[in-house]
C-alpha positions in Angstrom: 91.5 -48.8 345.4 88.3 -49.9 343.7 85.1 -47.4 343.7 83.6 -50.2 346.0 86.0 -50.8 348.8 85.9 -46.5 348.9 81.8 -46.7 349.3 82.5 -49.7 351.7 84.6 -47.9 354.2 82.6 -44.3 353.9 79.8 -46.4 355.4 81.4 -47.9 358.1 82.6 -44.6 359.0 79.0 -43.6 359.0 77.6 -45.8 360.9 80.9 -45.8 363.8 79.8 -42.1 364.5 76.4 -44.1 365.7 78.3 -47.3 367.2 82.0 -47.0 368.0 84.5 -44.2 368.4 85.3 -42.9 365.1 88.0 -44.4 363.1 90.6 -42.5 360.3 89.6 -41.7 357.0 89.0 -44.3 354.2 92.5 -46.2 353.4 94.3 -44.6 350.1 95.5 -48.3 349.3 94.2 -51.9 350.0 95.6 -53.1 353.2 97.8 -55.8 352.8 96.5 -59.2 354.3 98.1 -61.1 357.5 96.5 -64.6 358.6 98.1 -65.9 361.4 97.1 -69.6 362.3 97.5 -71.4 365.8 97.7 -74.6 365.6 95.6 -76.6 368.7 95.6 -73.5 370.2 92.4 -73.3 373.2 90.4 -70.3 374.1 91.7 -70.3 377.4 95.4 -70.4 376.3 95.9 -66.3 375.6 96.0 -64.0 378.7 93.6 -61.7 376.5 90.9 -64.3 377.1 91.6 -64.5 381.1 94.4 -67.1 381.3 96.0 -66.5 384.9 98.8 -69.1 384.3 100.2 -67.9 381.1 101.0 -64.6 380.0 101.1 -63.5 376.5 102.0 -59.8 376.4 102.3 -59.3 372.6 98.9 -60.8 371.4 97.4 -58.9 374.5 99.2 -56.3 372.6 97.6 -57.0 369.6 94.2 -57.3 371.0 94.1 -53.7 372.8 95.3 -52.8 369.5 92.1 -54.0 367.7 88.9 -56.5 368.2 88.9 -59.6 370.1 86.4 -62.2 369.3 85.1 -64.0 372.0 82.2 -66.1 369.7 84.3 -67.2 366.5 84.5 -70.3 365.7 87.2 -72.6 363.6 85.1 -74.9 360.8 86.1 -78.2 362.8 87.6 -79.6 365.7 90.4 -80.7 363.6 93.0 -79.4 361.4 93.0 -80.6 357.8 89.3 -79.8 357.3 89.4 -76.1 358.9 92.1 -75.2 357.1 90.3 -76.9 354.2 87.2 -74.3 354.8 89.4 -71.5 355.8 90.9 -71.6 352.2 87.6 -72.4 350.1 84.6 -71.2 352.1 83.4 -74.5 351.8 82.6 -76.5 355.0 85.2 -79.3 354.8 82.3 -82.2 355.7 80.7 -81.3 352.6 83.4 -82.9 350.7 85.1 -86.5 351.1 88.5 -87.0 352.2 88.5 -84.0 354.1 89.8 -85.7 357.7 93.0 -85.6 358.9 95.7 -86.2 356.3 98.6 -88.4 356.4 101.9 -86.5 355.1 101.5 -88.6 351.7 98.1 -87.5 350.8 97.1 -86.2 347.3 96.3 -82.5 347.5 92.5 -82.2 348.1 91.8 -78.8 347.3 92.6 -78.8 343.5 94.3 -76.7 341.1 92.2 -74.1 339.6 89.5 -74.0 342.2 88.3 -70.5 343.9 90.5 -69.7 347.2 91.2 -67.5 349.6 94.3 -66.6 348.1 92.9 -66.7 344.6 90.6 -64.4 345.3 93.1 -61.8 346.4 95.3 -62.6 343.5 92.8 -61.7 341.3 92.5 -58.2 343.2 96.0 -57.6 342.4 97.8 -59.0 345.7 100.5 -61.1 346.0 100.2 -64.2 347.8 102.7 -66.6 349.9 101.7 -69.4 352.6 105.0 -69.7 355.2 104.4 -73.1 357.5 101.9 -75.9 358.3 100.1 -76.7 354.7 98.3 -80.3 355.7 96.1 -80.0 352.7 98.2 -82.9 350.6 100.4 -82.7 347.9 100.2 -84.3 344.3 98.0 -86.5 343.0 99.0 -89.5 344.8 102.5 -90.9 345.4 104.6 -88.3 345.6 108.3 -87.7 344.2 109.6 -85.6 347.1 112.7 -86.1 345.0 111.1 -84.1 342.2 109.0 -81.1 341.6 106.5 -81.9 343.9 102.8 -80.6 342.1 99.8 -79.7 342.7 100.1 -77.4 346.0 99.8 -74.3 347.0 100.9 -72.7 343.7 98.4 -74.1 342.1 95.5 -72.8 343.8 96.3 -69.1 343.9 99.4 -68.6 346.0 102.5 -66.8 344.1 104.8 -68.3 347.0 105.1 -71.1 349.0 107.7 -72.3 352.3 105.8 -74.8 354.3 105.8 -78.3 355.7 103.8 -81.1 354.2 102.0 -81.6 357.0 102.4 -81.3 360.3 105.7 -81.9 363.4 104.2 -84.9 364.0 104.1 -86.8 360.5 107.2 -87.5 357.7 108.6 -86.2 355.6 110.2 -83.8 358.1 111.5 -81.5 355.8 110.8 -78.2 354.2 109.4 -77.0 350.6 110.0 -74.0 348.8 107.7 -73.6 345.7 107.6 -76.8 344.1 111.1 -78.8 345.7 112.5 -79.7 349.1 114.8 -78.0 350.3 118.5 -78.0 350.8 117.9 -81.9 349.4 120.8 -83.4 349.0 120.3 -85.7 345.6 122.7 -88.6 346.6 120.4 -88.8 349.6 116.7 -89.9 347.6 113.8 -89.4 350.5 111.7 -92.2 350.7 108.6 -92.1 352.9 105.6 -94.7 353.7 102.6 -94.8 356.0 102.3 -98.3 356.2 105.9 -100.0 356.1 109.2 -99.0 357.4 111.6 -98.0 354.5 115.4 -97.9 354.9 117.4 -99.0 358.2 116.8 -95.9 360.1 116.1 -96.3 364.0 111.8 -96.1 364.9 110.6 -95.1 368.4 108.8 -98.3 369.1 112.7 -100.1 368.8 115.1 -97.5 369.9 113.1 -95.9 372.9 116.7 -95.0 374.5 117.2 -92.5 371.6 113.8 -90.8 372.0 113.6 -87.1 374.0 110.5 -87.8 375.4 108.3 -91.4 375.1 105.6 -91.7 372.6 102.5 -94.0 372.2 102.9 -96.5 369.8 101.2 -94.1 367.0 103.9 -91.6 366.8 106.7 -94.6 367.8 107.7 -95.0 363.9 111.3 -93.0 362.5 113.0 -91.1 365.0 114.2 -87.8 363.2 116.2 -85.5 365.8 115.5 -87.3 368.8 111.9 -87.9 368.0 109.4 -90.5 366.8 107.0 -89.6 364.3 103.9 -90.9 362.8 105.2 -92.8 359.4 108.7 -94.2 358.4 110.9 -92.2 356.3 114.4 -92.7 355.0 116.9 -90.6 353.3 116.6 -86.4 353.0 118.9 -85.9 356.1 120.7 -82.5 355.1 117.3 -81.3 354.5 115.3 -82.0 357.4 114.1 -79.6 360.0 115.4 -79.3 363.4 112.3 -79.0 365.3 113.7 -76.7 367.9 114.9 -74.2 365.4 111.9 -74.4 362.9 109.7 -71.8 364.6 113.1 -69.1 364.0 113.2 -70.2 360.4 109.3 -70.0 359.8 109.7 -66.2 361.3 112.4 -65.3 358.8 110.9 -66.2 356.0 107.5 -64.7 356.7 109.9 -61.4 357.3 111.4 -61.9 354.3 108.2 -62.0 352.7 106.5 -59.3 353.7 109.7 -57.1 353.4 110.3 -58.2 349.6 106.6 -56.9 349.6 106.1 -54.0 352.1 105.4 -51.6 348.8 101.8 -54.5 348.9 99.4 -55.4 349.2 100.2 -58.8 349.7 98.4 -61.7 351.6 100.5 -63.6 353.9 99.1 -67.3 355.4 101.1 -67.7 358.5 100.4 -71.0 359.4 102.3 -72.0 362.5 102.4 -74.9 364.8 102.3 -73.8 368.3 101.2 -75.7 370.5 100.9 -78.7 368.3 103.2 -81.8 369.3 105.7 -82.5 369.4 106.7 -79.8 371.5 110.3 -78.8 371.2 111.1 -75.2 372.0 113.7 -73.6 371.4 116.0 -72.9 374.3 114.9 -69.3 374.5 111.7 -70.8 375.9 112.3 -73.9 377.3 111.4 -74.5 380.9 109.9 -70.6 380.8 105.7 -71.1 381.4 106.4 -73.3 384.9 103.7 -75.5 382.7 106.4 -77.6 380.8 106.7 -77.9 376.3 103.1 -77.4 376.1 103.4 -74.0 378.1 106.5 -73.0 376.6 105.7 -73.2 373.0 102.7 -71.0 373.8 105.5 -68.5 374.8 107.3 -69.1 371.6 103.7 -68.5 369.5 104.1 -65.4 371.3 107.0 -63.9 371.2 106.8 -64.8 367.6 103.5 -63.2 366.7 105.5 -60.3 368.4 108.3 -60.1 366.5 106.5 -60.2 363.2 104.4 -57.2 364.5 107.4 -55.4 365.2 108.9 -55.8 361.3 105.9 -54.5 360.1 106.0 -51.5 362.0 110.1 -50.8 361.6 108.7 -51.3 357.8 106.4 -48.3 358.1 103.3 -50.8 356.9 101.4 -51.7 360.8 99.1 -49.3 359.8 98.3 -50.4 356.3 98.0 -54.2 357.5 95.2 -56.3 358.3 96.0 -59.0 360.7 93.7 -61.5 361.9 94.9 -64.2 364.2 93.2 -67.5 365.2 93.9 -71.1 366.2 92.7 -73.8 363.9 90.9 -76.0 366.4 90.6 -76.4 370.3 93.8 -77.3 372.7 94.6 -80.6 373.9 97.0 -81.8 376.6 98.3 -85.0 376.2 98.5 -85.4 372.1 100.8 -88.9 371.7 103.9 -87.8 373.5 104.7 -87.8 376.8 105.9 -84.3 377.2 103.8 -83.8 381.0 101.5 -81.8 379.6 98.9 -83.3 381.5 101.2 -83.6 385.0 102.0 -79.7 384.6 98.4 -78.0 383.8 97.8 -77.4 386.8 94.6 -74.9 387.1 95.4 -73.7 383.4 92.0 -74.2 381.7 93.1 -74.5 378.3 89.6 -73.8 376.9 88.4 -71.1 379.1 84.8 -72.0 380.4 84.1 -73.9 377.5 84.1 -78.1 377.3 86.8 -80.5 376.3 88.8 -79.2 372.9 90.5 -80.5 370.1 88.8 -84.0 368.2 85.3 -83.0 370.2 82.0 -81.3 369.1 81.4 -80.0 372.7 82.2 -76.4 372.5 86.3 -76.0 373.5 87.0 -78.1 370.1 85.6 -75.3 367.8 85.8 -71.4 370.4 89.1 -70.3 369.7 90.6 -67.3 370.2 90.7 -64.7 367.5 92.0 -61.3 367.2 91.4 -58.9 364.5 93.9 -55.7 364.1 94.0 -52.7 361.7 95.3 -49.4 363.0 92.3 -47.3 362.4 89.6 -49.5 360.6 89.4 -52.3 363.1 87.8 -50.8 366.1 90.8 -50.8 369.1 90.1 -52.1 372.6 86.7 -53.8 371.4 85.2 -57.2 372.8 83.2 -58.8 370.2 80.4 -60.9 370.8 79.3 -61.6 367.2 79.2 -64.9 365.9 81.9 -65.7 363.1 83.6 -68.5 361.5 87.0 -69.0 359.8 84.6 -69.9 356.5 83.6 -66.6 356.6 87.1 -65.1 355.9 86.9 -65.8 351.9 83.5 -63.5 351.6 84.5 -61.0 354.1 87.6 -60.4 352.5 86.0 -60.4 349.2 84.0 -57.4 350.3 86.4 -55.6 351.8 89.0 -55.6 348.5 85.7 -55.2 345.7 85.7 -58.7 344.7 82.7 -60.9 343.7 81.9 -64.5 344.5 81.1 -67.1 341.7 77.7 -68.3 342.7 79.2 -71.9 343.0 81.9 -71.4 345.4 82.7 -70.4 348.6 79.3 -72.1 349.3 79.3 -70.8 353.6 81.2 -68.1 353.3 79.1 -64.9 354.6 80.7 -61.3 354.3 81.1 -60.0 357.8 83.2 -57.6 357.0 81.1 -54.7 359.4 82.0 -57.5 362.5 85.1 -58.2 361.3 86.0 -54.4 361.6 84.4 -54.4 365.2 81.9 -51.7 364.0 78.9 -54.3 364.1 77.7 -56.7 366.2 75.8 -58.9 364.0 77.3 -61.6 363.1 76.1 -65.4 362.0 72.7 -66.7 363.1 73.9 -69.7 362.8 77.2 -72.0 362.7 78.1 -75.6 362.0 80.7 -77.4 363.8 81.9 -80.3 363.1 84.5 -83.3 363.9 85.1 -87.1 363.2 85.9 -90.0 365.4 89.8 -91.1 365.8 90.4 -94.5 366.2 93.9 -95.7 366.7 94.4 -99.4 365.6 98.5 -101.1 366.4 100.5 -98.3 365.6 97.7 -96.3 363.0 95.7 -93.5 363.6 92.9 -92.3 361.4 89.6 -90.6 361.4 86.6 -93.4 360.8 83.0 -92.8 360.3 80.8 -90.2 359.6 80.7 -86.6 360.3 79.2 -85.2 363.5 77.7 -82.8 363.0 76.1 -79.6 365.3 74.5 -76.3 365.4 74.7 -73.0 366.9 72.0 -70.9 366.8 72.2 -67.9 368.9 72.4 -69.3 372.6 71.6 -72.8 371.4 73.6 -75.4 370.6 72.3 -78.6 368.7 74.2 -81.8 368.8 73.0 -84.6 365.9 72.4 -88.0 367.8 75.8 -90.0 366.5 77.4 -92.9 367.9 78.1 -93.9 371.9 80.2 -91.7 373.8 84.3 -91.4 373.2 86.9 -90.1 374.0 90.5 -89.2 372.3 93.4 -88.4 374.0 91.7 -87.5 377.2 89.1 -84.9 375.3 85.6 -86.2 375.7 84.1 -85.9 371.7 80.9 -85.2 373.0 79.0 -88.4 370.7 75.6 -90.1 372.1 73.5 -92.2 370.3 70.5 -89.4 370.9 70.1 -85.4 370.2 71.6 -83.5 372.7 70.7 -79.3 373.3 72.2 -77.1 375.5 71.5 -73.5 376.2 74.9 -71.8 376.2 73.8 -68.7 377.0 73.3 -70.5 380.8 75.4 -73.8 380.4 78.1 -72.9 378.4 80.2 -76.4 379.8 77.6 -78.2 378.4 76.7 -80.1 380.9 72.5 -79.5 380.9 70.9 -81.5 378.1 67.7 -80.4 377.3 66.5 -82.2 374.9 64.1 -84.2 376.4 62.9 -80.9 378.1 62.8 -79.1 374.8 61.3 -81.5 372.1 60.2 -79.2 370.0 63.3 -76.8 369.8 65.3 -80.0 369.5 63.4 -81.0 366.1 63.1 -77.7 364.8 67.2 -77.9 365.4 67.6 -80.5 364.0 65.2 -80.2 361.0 67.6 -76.5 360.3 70.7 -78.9 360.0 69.3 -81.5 358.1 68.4 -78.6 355.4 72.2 -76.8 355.5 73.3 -80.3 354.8 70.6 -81.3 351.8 70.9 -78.1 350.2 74.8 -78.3 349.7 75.2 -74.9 350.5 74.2 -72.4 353.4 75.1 -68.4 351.5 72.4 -67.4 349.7 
């Protein structure tokens, strides 16, 4: 352990004899590194956050065994560009080309620049991504024949087994390092966004061979019973089954930290509960009363629970940091018709909070987020502090002795004294942000500029946009005017008081405008 990360934790310990029951003695190692990633998964979804309907016992579990969050905050309302921020610190609307991805897109966090996981290879950890990656692949067309560069080993991981992108898109298929696997090569996978390749059967055609219907964006190939956004052909002995992925996702993460239990490593766990299309396995199919969407909460679950349990039959819960969030708000109905909607019932997927995933209204940015460290992260604590998924790059930083260049990681702040749950301060502010979807025939695709908003405290300023949408039933919160909303109050969002509060409102609005123009918001 570094000289720093000693002074760091002696003190914490210092100042949790004023704040907190005291925790153990400074760590002899660096903790290895565990980031579990939700995917769609709302504030309201977790029993730990007052869900009556569902019942998660093991990330209550993991809650009473550390600090849950009940102000963080994922960088956007949708996936691509908070996964985007997660791993550079960067808030994904400062770049282009940071909307949702189709599962052909060029890799748009590029080799050699400053990550998450670079960072903590650099402090001597090794580092593996298991699951969704959605941050593109290559540097345009890609071979998925070949050795399929730049990804994730290009940008500071050491390992990689994940899916291009997401259930949803082609290729449906699996990559270890650099290649697909279990490719068979007599069996070439072709894939295209914008005509169908091949002779295999697509949703919109063969809606007899189809699980469950889909709308006419996710109505292309059909790959094990379901239609997916984008034709692909070929690849068959190599493609996921989807109700057996989440098991095979699981053992490799196990694998991965047992290869590695002597550490510290950094695990991304990117998984893709609740995201569609929701096929559980049989283990939890029919299980919530609340249909797929219900069960494959369950399956998150349990899974989250069985990856706790390796690391303790390893000997290593105690010398891991864990920090578990969802990388946008929930949604219902999501393109397939799964009864998601039909079998809610009075689950309120985001908690008090309004609409959820594709909105900047609150529910598309609170998530839930758990932080857990056997002695460092204070147990059984509700945290009110404000914190973001940016802020993981920085706070991590401190925590293992590691500087940031002055040119990257450009809103990441170090929160490591919140992140322990020995401090309550956390951000003054937070931007949220999210991007229209417009569906067009059988595409889907983010259009138009960013919208943008601020959190200030209580506050919450929404940037005049466009008139109001919706997406998929979620509400995206756009007007043509500024909107403000006292949280602390109206945390539904349904009091603007902008007109009521002019001068707040430009004061607001003048504080974004500056983030924005000054291109960064760290010091």
């Amino acid at each position: 352990m570094t000289g720093g990360m000693t002074r760091r934790f002696v003190l914490l310990a210092g100042t949790a004899i004023l704040a907190a029951p005291a925790l153990a003695a400074a760590p002899s190692r660096k903790p290895n590194v565990i980031v579990i990633y939700a995917d769609d998964l709302g504030y309201g979804d977790l029993s730990c956050y007052g869900s009556k309907t569902i019942r998660t016992p093991h990330l209550d579990r993991l809650a009473a065994r550390g600090t849950r969050f009940v102000n963080a905050h994922s960088p956007s309302a949708t996936c691509t560009p908070s996964r985007y921020a997660l791993l550079t610190g960067d808030y994904a609307w400062r770049a282009s080309g940071t909307q949702i991805l189709p599962g052909d897109a060029p890799a748009i966090i590029r080799p050699g620049r400053f990550t998450l996981s670079a960072m903590l290879k650099q402090a001597g950890y090794a580092t593996g991504v298991v699951g969704k990656w959605h941050l593109g692949l290559g540097d345009g067309k890609v071979d998925w024949n070949g050795e399929i560069a730049p990804g994730p080993l290009d940008i500071g991981f050491d390992y990689g087994f994940f899916m291009p992108a997401t259930l949803d898109r082609v290729p449906t298929v699996l990559i270890e390092n650099r290649r697909v696997m279990n490719l068979d090569p007599a069996d070439p996978i072709k894939v295209d966004y914008k005509a169908k390749v091949g002779d295999e059967p697509i949703g919109a055609e063969h809606p007899d061979q189809l699980k469950f219907g889909a709308d006419p964006e996710h109505s292309n190939t059909i790959v094990n019973g379901i239609s997916r956004i984008g034709y692909m052909a070929g690849g068959n002995a190599a493609r996921w089954k989807d109700e057996e992925l989440t098991d095979l996702l699981l053992g490799k993460a196990v694998e991965y930290v047992t290869a590695r239990k002597d550490g510290p490593f950094f695990l991304y766990f990117a998984m893709n509960e609740p995201h569609v299309p929701r096929a559980p396995h049989p283990r939890f199919a029919g299980k919530s009363g609340m249909g797929p969407r219900g069960d494959t909460i369950l399956q998150l679950d349990w899974t989250v629970g069985e990856l706790m349990r390796r690391l303790e039959e390893l000997g290593i819960a105690d010398d891991t940091l864990v920090v578990f969030s969802s990388d946008n708000g929930p949604i219902l109905f999501d393109g397939y018709a799964d009864r998601a909607v039909e079998l809610a019932g009075d689950h309120r997927m985001s908690g008090p909070y309004r609409s959820g995933k594709y909105s900047i209204f609150e529910g598309g940015t609170r998530v839930p987020m758990i932080v857990s460290w056997p002695g460092q992260v204070r147990a059984g604590h509700v945290s009110r502090a404000v914190i973001s998924h940016v802020d993981l790059i920085a706070t991590l930083a401190a925590l293992v002795g590691q500087s940031l260049p002055a040119d990257q990681a450009v809103d990441s702040f170090d929160l490591l004294p919140a992140l322990l749950g020995q401090s309550e301060r956390g951000r003054d502010h937070v931007v949220q942000d999210t991007k229209l979807m417009v569906t067009s025939g059988t595409t889907v695709a983010s259009s138009g500029a960013r919208i943008l908003a601020l959190r200030a405290g209580d506050w919450k300023f929404i940037r005049g946009s466009v008139a109001p949408h919706e997406f998929h039933g979620n509400p995206i919160g756009t007007v043509l005017r500024h909107q403000l909303y006292d949280l602390a109050n109206d945390p539904g969002e349904r009091s603007d008081l902008a007109a009521r509060l002019p001068d707040r409102t430009k004061a607001m609005a003048a504080r974004l405008d500056k983030i924005e123009r000054d291109g960064r918001s760290r010091p």
